[in-house]
C-alpha positions in Angstrom: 128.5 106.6 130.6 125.8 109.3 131.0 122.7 109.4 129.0 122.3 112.3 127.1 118.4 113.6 125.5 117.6 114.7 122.2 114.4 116.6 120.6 113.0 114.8 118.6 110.1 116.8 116.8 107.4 115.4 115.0 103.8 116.5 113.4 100.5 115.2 114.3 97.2 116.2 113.7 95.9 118.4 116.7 92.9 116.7 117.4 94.9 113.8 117.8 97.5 115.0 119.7 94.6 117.3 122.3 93.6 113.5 122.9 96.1 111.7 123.6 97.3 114.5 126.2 94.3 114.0 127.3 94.7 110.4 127.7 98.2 110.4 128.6 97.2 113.0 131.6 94.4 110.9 132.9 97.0 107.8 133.3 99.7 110.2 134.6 101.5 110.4 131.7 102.7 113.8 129.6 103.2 113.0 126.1 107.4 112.6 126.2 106.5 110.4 128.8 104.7 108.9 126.7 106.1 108.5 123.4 109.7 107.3 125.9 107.3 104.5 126.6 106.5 103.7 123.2 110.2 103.8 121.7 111.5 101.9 124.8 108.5 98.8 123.9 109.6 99.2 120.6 113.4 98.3 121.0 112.9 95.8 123.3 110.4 93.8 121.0 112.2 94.6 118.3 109.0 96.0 116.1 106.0 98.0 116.7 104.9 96.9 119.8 100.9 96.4 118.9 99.6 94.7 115.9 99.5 96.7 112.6 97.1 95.7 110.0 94.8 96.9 107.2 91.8 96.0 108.6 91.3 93.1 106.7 90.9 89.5 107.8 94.0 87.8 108.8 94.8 84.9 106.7 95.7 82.6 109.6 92.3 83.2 110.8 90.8 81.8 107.3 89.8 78.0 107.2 91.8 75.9 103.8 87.8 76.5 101.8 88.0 80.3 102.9 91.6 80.5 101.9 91.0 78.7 98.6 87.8 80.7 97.6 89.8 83.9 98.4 93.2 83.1 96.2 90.1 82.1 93.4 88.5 85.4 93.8 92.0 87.2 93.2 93.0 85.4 90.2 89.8 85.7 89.0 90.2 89.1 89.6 93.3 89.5 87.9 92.0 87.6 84.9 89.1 90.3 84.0 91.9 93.3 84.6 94.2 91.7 82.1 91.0 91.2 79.8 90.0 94.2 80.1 93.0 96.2 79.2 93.7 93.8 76.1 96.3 91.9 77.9 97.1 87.9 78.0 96.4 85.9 80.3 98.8 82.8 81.6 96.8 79.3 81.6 98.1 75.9 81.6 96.9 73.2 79.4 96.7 70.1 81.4 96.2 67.6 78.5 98.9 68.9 77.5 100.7 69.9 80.3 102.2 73.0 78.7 101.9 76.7 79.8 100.0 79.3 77.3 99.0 82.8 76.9 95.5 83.3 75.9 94.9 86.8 74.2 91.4 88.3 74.4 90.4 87.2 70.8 91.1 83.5 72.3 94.6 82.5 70.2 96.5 80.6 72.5 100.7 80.6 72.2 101.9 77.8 74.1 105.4 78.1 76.0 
């Protein structure tokens, strides 16, 4: 069977792309090279062959406090944006132990 090329055509900024010719030059590399290189990674790992992230802190890095304080800082979060646009919030009475909605004048309907 023989193996046949495409094009494939994409847009890059051209800062970006002057650079990485410019990288891909220095390591002997023109940028089809390159990208086959990339592609070929990619199958073969099934994925994008580098870690992708935001930026943030991984959550497997996180010790169980660091973990806990950060899922208390998004609920809490979460609480003053529902508050603040006039929305209820879902608690649990534990004397109780019955699910509520608290509305922002403090009624409470139990569910």
């Amino acid at each position: 069977m023989q193996v046949q090329d495409v094009r494939v055509t994409i847009r890059v900024n051209r800062e970006l792309k002057e650079n990485a010719e410019a990288l891909f030059n220095y390591l002997g590399l023109n940028m089809s090279n390159a990208v086959n290189i990339f592609l070929r990674k990619a199958v073969d790992q099934k994925g994008i062959p580098f870690p992708v992230n935001t930026g943030k802190k991984d959550v497997g890095a996180l010790n169980a406090n660091e973990v806990s304080a950060t899922f208390i800082t998004a609920v809490n979060h979460e609480i003053a944006n529902k508050q603040k646009n006039g929305l209820p919030v879902a608690r649990y009475d534990k004397k109780s132990k019955r699910a509520y909605l608290e509305y922002t004048d403090g009624a409470r309907e139990y569910v």
